[in-house]
C-alpha positions as CSV (number, residue, x, y, z in Angstrom):
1,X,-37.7,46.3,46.8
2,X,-40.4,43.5,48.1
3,X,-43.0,44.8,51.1
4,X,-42.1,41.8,52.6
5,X,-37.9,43.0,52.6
6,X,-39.5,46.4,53.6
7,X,-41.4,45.7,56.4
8,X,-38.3,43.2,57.6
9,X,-36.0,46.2,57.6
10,X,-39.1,48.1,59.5
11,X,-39.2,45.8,61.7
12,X,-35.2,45.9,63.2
13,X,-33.6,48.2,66.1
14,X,-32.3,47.7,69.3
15,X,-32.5,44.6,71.4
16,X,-29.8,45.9,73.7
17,X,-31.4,45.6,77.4
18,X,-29.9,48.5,79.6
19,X,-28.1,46.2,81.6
20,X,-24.6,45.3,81.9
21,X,-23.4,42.7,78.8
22,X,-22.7,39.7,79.9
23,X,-19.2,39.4,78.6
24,X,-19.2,35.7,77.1
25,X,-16.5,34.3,74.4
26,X,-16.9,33.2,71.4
27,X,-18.6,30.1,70.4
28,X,-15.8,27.2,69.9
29,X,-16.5,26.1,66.6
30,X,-12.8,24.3,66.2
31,X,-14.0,20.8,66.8
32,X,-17.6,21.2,64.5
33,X,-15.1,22.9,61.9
34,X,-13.4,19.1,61.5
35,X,-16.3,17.2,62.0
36,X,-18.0,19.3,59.5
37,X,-15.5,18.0,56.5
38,X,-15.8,14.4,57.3
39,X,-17.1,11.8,54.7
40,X,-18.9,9.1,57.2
41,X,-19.5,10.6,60.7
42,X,-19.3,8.1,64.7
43,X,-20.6,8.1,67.7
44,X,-18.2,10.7,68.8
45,X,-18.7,13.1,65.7
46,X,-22.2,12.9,66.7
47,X,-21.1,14.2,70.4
48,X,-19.2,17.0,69.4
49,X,-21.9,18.0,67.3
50,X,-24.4,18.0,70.1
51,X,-22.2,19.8,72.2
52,X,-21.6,23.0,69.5
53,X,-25.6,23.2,69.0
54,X,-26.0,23.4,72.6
55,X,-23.5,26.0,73.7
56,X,-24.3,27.8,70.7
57,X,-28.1,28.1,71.4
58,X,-27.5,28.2,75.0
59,X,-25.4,31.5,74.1
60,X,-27.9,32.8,72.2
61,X,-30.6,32.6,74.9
62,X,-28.6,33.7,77.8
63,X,-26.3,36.9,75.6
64,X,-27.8,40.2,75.9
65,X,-25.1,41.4,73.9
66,X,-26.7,42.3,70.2
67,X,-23.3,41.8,68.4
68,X,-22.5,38.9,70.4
69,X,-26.2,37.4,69.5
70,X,-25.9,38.0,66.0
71,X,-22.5,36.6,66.1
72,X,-23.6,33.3,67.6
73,X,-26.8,33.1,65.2
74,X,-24.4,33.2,61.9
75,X,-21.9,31.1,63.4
76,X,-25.0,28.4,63.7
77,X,-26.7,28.9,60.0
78,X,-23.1,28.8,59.1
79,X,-22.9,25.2,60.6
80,X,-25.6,23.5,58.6
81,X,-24.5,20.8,55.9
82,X,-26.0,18.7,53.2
83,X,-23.7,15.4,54.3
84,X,-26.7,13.4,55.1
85,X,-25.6,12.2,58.8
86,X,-24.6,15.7,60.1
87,X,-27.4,17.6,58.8
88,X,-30.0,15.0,60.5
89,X,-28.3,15.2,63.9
90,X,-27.7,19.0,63.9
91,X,-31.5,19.3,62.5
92,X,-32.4,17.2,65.7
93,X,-29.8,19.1,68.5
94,X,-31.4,22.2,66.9
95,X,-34.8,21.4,67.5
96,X,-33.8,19.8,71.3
97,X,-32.0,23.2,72.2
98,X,-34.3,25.6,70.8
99,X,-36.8,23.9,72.7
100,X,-35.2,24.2,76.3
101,X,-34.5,27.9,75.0
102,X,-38.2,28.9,74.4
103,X,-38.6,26.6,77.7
104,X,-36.3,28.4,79.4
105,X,-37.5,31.5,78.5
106,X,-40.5,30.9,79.5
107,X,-39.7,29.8,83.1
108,X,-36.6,31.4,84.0
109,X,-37.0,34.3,82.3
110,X,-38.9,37.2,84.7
111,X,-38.4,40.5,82.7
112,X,-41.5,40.1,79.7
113,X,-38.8,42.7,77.6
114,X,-35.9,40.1,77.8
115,X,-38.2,37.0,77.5
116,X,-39.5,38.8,74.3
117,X,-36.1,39.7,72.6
118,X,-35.3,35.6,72.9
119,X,-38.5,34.5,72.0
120,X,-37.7,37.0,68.7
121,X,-33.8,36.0,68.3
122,X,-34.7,32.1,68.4
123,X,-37.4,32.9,66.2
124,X,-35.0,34.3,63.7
125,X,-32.5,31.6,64.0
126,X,-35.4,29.4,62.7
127,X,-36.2,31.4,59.8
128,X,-32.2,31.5,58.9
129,X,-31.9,27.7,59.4
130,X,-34.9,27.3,57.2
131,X,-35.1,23.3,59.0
132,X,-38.6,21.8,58.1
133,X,-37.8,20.1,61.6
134,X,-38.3,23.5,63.3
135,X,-41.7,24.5,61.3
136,X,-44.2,23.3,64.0
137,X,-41.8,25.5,66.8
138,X,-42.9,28.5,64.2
139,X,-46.3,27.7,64.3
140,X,-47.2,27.4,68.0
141,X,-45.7,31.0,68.2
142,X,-48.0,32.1,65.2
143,X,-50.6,33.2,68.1
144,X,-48.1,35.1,70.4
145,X,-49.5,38.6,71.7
146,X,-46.2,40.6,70.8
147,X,-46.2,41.8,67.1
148,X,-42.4,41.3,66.7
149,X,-42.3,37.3,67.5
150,X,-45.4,36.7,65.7
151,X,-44.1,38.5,62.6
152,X,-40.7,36.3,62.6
153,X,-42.8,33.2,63.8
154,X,-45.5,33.6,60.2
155,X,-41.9,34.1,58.1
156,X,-39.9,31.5,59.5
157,X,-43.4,29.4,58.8
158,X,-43.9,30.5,55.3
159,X,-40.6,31.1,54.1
160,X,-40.2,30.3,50.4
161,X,-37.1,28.5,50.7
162,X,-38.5,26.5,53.5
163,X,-41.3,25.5,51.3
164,X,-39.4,24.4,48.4
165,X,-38.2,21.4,50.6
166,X,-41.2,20.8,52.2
167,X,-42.8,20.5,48.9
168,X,-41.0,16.9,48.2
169,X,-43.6,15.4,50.8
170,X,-47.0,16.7,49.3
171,X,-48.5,15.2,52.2
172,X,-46.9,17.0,55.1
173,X,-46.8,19.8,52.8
174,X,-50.9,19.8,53.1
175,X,-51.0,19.4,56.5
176,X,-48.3,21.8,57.2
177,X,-50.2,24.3,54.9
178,X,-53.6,23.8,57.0
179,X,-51.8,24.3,60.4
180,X,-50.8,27.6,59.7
181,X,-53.5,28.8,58.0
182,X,-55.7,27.7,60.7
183,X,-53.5,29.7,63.3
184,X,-53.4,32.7,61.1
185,X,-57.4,32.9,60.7
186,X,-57.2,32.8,64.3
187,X,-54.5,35.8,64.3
188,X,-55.5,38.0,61.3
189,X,-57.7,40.6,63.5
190,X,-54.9,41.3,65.7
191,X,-52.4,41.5,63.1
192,X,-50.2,44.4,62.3
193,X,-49.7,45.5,58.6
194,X,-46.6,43.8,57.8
195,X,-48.1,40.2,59.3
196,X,-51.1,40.6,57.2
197,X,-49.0,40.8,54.4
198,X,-46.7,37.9,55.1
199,X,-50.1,35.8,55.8
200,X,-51.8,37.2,51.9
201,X,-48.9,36.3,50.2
202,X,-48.6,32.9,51.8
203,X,-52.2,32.1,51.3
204,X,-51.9,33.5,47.6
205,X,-50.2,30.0,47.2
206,X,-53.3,27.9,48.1
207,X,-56.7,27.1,46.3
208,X,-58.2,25.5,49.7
209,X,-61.0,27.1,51.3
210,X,-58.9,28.2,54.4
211,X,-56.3,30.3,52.0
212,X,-59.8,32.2,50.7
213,X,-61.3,32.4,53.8
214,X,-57.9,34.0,55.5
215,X,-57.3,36.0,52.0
216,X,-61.3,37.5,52.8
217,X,-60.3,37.5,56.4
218,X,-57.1,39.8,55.8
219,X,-59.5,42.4,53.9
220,X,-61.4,42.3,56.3
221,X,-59.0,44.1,58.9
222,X,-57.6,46.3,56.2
223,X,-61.1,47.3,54.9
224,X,-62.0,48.5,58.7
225,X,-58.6,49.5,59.2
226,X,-59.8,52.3,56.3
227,X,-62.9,53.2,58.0
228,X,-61.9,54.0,61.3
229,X,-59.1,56.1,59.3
230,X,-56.4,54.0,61.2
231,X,-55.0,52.1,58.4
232,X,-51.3,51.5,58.4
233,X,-48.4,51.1,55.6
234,X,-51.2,51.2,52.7
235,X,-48.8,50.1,50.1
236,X,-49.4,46.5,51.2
237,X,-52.6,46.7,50.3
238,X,-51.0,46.6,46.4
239,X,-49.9,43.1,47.0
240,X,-53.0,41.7,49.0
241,X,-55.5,43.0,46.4
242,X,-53.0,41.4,43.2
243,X,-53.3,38.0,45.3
244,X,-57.3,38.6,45.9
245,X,-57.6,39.9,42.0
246,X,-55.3,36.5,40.7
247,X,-57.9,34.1,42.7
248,X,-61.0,35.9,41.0
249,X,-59.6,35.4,37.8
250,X,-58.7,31.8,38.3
251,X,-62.5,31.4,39.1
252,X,-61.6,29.6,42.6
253,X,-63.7,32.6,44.9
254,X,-66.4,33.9,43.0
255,X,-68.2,36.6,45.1
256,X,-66.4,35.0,48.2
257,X,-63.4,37.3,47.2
258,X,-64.4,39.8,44.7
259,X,-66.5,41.7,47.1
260,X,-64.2,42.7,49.3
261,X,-61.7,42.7,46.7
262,X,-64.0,45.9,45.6
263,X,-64.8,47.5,49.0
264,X,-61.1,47.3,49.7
265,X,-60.0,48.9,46.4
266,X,-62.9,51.5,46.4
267,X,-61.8,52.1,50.0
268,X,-58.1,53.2,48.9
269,X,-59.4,54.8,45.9
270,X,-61.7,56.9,48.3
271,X,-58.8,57.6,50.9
272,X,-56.9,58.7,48.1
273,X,-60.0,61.7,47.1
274,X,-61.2,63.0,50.4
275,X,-57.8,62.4,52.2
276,X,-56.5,64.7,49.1
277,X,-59.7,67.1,49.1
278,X,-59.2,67.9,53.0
279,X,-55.7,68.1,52.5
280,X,-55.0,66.0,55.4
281,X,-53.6,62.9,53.2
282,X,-49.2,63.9,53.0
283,X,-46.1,62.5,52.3
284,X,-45.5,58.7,51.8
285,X,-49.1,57.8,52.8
286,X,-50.7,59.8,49.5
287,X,-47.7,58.3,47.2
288,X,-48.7,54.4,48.9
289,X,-52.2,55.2,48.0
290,X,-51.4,56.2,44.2
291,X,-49.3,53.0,43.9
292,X,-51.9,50.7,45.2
293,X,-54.8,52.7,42.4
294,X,-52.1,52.3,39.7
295,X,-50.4,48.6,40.5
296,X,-54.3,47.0,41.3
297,X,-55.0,49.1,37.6
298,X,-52.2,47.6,35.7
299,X,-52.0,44.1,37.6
300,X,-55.8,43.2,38.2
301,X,-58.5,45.3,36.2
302,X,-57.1,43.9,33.1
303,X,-57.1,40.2,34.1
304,X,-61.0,40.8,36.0
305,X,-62.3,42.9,33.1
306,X,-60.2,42.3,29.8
307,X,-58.3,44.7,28.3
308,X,-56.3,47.0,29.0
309,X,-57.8,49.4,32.2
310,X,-56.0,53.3,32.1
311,X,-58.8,55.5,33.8
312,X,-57.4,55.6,37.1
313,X,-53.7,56.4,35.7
314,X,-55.4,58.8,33.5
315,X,-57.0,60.4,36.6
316,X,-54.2,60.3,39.1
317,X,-51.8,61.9,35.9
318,X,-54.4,64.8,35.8
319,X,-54.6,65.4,39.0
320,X,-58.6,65.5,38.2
321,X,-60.1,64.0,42.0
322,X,-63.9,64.3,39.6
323,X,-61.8,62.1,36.9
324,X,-61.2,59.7,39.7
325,X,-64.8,59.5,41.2
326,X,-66.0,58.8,38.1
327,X,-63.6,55.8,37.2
328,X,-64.4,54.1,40.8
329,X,-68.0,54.8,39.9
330,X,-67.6,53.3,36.5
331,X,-65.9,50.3,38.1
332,X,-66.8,49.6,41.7
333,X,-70.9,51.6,42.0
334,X,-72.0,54.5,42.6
335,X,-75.2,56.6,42.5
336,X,-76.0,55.3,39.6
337,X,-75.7,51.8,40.0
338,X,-73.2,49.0,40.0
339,X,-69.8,48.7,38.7
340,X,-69.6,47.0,36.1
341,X,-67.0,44.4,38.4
342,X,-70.3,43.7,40.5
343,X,-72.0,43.0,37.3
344,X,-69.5,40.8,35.8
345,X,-68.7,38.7,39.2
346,X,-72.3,39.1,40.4
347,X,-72.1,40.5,44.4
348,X,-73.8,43.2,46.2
349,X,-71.9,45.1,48.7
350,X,-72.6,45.2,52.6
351,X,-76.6,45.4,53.0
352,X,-77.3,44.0,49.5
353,X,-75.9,47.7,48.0
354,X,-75.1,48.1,44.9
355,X,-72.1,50.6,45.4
356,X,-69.6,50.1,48.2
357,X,-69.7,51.7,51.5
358,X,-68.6,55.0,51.6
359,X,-65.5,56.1,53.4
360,X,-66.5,58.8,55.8
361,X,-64.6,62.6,56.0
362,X,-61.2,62.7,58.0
363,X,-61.5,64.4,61.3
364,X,-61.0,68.0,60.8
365,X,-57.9,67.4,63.5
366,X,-56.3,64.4,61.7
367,X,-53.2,64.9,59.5
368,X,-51.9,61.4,57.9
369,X,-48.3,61.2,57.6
370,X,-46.8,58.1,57.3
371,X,-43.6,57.3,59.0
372,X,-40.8,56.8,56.4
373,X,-39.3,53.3,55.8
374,X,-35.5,52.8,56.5
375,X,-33.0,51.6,53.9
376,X,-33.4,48.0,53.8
377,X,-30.3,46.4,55.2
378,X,-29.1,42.6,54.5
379,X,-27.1,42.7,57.9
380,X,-28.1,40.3,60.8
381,X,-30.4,42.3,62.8
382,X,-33.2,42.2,66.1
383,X,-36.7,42.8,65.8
384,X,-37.8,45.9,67.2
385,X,-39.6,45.8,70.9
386,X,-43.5,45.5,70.3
């Protein structure tokens, strides 16, 4: 299972508000339904179809019933067609009515926890319609405060299927690519595991100086993250540090990448030992840790370094925590010098070191257990509340 299907299953539950339900019918698709079959589409074909995309979204924004909603949002995806004529207007009445929804959200909405759950369920009507019409909607909600709606706004920007049609215009494509990086360089700080990992893997596709600068910038908040003993969901970390490890080896970062590349790594790799030693490291947080040691092993020491790396596997098999120090020693610095990935790629770590910061003890208080994923579902679902 992807992190990025995890954390979209993580990231569903109730939308329900504790009101009444607003007891609406169900969208009338009959007239769409016949206009959708049609060869060569008129005036009034063109009508009908801005009448269903307006009820339709109009339902969606107004319905605080979650089956209703998710009703209404399928019935919409399930409306799209490749007949050139129909797919351009509906593209267009999408874009209008999803408009006056986040409008009307915005100004006729009063309760933040409803105006949220819309901003989030038009949000992921954009990332199902997968419209490159819609992208720029996406992107001004890139910087949103509520972790839910930016989440869905960086995948409905970055979605891979979204991409492959954008990519026909290598232009636009470009300048597309630029706009949300920029907004998520702007975001990354205040981003929440999953997000960070949506934004690595979406960088990981770009050789431009703002996908390394957001790539360093991710680290960044997952290498403090580790400090402060705060980090979240470490298993991400696996795929950020294969996208980090893939640019180093490509030669398009030099030290711009592979020092934090390091200081993250050694980071886990230290989590891992004095998280274990003080016995406060449990459950899924200890197994995310020994799969981010094992998958950057197999995945990126071997590309970086050449051959084939086993120490840490060897180490973690063992159960031998001194086996382990050495191995990060060997490859990241340590007492007695540098690793021999700071000789090859030729950085210092923070304060011109030659071994990485050290991760300070747990507090004696502190017990890290990390919260168990759910099954992953493919059933239309809400974000949860921030």
């Amino acid at each position: 299972m992807s992190v990025r299907r995890v954390f979209s299953a993580v990231l569903v539950g109730g939308l329900v508000l504790g009101l009444s339900m607003i007891g609406w019918a169900q969208v009338d698709s009959s007239r769409i339904d016949e206009v959708i079959k049609k060869s060569v589409l008129g005036a009034q074909d063109f009508e009908i179809i801005d009448a269903y995309v307006a009820d339709a979204i109009g339902r969606l924004v107004r319905t605080i019933d979650f089956t209703e909603v998710a009703r209404t949002r399928a019935s919409i995806v399930g409306h799209q067609s490749a007949q050139a004529q129909y797919a351009q207007r509906f593209s267009e009445a999408c874009l209008r009515e999803i408009t006056k929804g986040f409008d009307y959200a915005n100004h006729e909405i009063s309760d933040p926890q409803r105006r949220f759950k819309v901003h989030a369920n038009l949000l992921i009507l954009i990332n199902e319609l997968n419209d490159p019409r819609l992208i720029d909607v996406s992107i001004r909600m890139i910087s949103h405060e509520a972790g839910a709606v930016r989440y869905w706004a960086v995948r409905a920007a970055t979605s891979s299927a979204l991409w492959e049609k954008l990519g026909q215009d290598q232009a636009v494509a470009a300048s597309t690519a630029r706009k949300i990086l920029d907004a998520c360089n702007q975001t990354a700080q205040s981003s929440s595991a999953e997000i960070l990992n949506l934004m690595a893997q979406f960088a990981g596709r770009f050789d431009t100086p703002q996908a390394l600068e957001l790539l360093g910038r991710i680290a960044d908040v997952r290498i403090k993250s580790y400090a402060d003993w705060e980090v979240k969901y470490e298993i991400v970390d696996a795929g950020l540090l294969k996208v980090m490890g893939s640019k180093i080896a490509a030669g398009a970062s030099g030290a711009q990448l592979a020092r934090p590349f390091a200081q993250l790594y050694s980071f886990a790799i230290q989590r891992y030992i004095r998280g274990t030693q003080s016995n406060v490291l449990k459950g899924l947080s200890r197994n995310y840790l020994a799969a981010v040691l094992l998958e950057t092993e197999e995945q990126c020491l071997g590309k970086l370094l050449g051959g084939t790396q086993t120490g840490i596997r060897r180490a973690l098999e063992a159960n031998d925590l001194n086996a382990l120090q050495a191995e990060h020693d060997r490859l990241l610095g340590g007492p007695s010098g540098k690793g021999v990935l700071a000789v090859k790629f030729g950085f210092t770590y923070a304060n011109n070191g030659a071994a990485p910061l050290a991760l300070s003890d747990p507090r004696p208080d502190k017990t890290v257990v990390e919260p168990a994923l759910p099954v992953e579902t493919a059933e239309s679902v809400e974000p949860a509340q921030p």
